[in-house]
N, C-alpha and C positions, 0 to 999 in steps of 0.2 A: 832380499837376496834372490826371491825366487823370478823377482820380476823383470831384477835385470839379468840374468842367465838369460832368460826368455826372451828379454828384448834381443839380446847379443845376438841370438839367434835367426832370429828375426830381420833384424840390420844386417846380419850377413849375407843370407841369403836377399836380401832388397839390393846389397852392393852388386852381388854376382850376376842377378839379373840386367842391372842398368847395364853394366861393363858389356855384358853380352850383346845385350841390345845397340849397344856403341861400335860396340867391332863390326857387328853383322853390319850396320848401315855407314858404316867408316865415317864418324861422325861421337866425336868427346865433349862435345857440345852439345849433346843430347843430356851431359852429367845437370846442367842447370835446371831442365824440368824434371829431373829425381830430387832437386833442392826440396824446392816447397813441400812435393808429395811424404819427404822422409817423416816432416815432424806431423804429418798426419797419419804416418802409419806408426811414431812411435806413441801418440795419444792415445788412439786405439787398443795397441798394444798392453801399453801397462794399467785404461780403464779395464778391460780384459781379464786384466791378473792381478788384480788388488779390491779390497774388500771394501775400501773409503769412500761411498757417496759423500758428498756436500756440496752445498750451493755454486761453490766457487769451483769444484772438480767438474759438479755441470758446464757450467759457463763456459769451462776451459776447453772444454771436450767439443762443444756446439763452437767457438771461437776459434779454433786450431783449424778444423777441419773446414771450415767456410775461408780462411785465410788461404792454407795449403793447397784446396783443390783453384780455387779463384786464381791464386798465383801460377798453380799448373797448368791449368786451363789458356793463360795468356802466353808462357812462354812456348807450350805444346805448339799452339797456333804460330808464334814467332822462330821456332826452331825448326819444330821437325820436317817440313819441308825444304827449308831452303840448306845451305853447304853450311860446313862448319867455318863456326865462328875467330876470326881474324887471331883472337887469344892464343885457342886450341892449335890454329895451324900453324904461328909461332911456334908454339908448345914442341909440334912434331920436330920442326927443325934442330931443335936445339937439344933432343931428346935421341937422335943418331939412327945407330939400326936396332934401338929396343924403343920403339913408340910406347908399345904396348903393357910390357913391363914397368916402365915410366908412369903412363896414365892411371895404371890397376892402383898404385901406392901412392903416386903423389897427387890424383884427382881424386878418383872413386873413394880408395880407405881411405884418403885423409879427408876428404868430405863427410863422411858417414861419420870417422868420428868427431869432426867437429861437432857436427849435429849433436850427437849423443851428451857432448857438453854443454851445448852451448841452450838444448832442451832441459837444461833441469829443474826451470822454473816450470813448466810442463809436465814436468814429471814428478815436481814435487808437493804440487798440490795435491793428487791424489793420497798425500802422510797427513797432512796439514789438520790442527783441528777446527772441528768449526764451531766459528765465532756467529754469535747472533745478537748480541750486544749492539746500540743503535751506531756506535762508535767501529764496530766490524762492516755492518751494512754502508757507511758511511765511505768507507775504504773500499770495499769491494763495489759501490756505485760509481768511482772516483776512476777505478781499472777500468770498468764498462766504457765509461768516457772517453777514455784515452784512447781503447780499443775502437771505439767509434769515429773518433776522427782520426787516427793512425788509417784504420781503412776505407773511411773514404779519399782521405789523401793520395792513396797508393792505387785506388782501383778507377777514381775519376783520372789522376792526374796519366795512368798507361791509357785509358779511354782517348783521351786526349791526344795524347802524341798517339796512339795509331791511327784517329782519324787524319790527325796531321798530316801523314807523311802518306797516309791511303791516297791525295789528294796531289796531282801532276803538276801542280801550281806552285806547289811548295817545294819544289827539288831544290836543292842546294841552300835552303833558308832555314832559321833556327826558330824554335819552337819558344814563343816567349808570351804564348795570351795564357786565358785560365789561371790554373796552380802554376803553371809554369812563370807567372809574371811575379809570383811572392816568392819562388827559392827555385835556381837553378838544377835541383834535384829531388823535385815533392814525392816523387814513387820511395825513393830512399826513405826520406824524411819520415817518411806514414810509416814503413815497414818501420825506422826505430820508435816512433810511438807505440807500435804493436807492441814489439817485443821491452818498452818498458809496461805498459797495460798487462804486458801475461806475467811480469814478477808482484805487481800491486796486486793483481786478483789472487793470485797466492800466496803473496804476505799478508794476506787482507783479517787473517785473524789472530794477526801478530805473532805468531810463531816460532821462535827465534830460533829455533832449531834448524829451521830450513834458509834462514837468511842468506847461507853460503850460497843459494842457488842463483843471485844476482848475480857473478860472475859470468853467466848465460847470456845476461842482456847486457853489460860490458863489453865481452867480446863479439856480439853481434854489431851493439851499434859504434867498437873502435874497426871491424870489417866494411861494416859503410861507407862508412868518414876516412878509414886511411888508407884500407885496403885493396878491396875487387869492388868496394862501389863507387864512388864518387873520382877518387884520386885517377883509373881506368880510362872512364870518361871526358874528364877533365885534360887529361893527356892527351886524346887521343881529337881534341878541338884546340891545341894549345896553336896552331899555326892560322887556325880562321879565325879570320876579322871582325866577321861579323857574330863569333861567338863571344868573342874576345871584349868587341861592345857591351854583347849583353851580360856578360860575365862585371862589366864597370858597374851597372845601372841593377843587379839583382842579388842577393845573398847567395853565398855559394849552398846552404844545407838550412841551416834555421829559417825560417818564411820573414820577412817583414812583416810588417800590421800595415802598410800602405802599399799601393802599388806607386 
């Protein structure tokens, strides 16, 4: 109890500063690099205020925050310069003469607390017991894994498209060498291996107690696949031809094994 009063507190204050920082630079698309950074300030947080070392609370703690900042780190780069993003300025339109109002509740809090859910396999390793049984180790090397290629996928394949698109040659062409040649959306793809890797690392000592926290990586990777990842994108190339090709010849989210 104590630890999520503290987080609450915490997250609140993390919302009121981003919002802040959005108004002053007229820009709600600044809310995307508070994404990543949230669940590395909620890891933090409840390592902080809970008594539970174990292998897998490690792992998770050292895993979160190399994910969160890696991902802040590129969209920081991707964002904070340039205008706000096509979404957001939809978003104004349709939002009248309360932008503001509008983006405080239905961007900022309702991001923080999806986070706050959809982190509970994050959060709930820190109860978990631990397991050291060769059959625990087995499970918890098996997260490592996943966690391993969920982020190389995700940090090769944004490498990738921004050398892409760095490059004057490339205007107006789609991005289809590298990861990009086995699934239409491999940054996705990785970030949903991530976040099924942070529920195995902390189911990893079978715990059944905390099971419910899978709900986390459900609704993370059904926001991928139907949501504000994939579907977005998909959208917003449904008129190019030449997306439309590579859209015939490449999986839309699962990778092929061939190119």
């Amino acid at each position: 109890m104590t630890h999520m009063l503290v987080l609450s507190i915490v997250m609140l204050v993390y919302l009121h500063l981003w919002f802040l920082i959005s108004v002053m630079r007229k820009n709600f698309g600044l809310v995307d690099i508070a994404w990543g950074l949230s669940y590395v300030v909620i890891v933090w947080t409840v390592f902080l205020h809970t008594q539970t070392i174990t292998t897998a609370s490690i792992m998770m703690l050292v895993f979160v925050t190399l994910w969160g900042l890696r991902l802040t780190y590129y969209l920081f780069l991707r964002n904070w310069f340039k205008p706000e993003d096509y979404r957001y300025v939809n978003m104004r339109k349709n939002w009248g003469k309360h932008p503001y109002l509008n983006a405080y509740f239905k961007v900022f809090y309702f991001q923080i607390l999806l986070a706050s859910v959809i982190s509970l396999p994050i959060q709930s390793v820190f109860y978990v017991n631990e397991g050291l049984k060769w059959y625990h180790l087995l499970i918890l090397g098996f997260g490592i894994l996943l966690f391993i290629i969920g982020f190389a996928f995700e940090s090769i394949s944004d490498a990738q498209l921004k050398r892409f698109k760095s490059l004057t040659e490339n205007k107006g062409k789609i991005m289809d060498k590298g990861l990009w040649a086995f699934t239409r959306h491999p940054n996705y793809f990785g970030d949903f291996m991530i976040w099924i890797s942070y529920f195995v690392i902390m189911f990893y000592s079978l715990d059944v107690r905390y099971g419910f926290a899978i709900i986390g990586t459900f609704i993370m990777g059904y926001l991928l696949r139907y949501v504000s990842g994939v579907p977005l994108l998909e959208k917003r190339y449904q008129a190019d031809p030449l997306y439309q090709a590579y859209a015939e010849r490449t999986p839309i989210f699962f990778p092929k094994l061939k190119k």
